[in-house]
C-alpha positions as CSV (number, residue, x, y, z in Angstrom):
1,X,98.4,117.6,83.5
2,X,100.9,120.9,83.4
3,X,101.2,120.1,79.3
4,X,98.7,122.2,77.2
5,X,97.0,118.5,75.2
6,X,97.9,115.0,75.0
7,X,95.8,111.7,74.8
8,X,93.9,110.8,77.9
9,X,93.7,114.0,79.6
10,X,90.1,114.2,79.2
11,X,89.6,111.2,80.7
12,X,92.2,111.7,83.6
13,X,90.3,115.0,84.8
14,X,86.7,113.5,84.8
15,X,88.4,110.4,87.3
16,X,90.4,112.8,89.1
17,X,86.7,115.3,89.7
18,X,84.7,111.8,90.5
19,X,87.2,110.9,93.3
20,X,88.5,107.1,94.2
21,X,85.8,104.4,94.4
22,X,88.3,102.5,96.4
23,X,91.0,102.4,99.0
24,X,93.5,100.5,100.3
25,X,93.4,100.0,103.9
26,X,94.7,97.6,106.6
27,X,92.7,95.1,108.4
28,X,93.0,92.8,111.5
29,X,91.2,89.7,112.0
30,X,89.2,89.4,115.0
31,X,88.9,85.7,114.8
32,X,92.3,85.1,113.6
33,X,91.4,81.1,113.6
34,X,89.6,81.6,110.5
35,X,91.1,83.5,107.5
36,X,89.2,84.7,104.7
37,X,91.4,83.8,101.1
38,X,92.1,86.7,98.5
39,X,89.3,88.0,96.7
40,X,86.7,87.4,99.3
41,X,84.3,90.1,99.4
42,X,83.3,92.7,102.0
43,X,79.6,93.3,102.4
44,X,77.8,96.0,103.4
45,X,74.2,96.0,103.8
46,X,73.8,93.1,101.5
47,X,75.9,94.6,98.6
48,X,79.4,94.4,97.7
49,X,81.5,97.1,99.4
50,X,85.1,96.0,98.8
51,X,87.3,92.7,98.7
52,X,89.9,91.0,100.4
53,X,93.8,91.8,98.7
54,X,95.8,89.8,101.1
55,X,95.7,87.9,104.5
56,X,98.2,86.0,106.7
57,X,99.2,85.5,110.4
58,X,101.5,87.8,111.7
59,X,104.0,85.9,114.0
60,X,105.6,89.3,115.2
61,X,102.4,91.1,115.5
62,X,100.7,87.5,117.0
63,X,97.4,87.8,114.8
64,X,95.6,88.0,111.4
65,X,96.6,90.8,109.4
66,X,95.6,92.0,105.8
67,X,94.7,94.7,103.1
68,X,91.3,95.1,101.6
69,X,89.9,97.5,98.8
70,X,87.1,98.8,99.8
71,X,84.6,101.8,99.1
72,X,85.7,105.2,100.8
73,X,82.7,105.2,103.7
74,X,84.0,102.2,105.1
75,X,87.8,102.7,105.2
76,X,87.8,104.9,108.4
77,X,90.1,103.6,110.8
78,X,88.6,101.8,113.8
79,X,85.4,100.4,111.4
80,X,84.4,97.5,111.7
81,X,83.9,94.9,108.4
82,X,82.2,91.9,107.2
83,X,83.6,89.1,104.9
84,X,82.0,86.8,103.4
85,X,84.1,83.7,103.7
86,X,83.7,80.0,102.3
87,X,80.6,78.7,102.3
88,X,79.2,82.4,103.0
89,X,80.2,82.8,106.7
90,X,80.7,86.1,108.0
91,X,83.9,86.9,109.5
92,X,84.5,90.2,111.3
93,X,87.4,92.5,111.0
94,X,88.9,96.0,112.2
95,X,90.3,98.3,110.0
96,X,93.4,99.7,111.3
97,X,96.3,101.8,110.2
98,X,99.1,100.6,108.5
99,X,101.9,100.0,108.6
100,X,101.0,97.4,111.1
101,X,104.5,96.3,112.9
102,X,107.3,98.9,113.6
103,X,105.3,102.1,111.8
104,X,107.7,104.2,113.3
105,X,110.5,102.4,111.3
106,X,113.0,102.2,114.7
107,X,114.0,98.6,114.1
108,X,115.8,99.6,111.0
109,X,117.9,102.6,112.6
110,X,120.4,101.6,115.0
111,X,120.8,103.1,117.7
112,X,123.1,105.8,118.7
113,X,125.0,106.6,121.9
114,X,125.2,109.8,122.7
């Protein structure tokens, strides 16, 4: 954006004013029996708020873990989701911070005697 004209600007600075209409955030499964696939959508009052980016079971973290797109109301950490899974069950989730094992980054240092 520092360079005086080139192609695209104009549209860069009308996205950049509008803000994101989505973001990445981490989710945990409260019923970690039943995973929702990729692409499953988030709903919110009836309407589309996000979807579903990735899900798996975390054997170090010992639950369901994943990360969804979703509209910026709902990604606040702590918030509480709904999916609509096969069939259209609703399965809840918790949006949580990320990353979710070792976010400190300690297991990758070793450690030092003094």
């Amino acid at each position: 954006m520092q360079k005086p004209f080139f192609v695209g600007q104009r549209s860069l600075r009308i996205l950049k004013a509008r803000g994101p209409r989505q973001t990445l955030v981490g989710i945990e499964l409260l019923d970690p029996a039943r995973l929702p696939k990729e692409c499953h959508l988030v709903i919110e009052q009836g309407a589309i708020a996000g979807r579903i980016t990735s899900v798996a079971h975390s054997r170090a973290l010992n639950k369901a873990i994943g990360l969804a797109m979703l509209s910026p109301a709902l990604a606040r950490l702590g918030g509480e989701i709904d999916i609509r899974g096969d069939g259209g069950e609703i399965l809840k989730a918790r949006i949580v911070a990320t990353p979710f094992y070792d976010p400190k980054n300690t297991r990758q240092r070793p450690v030092v005697a003094a």
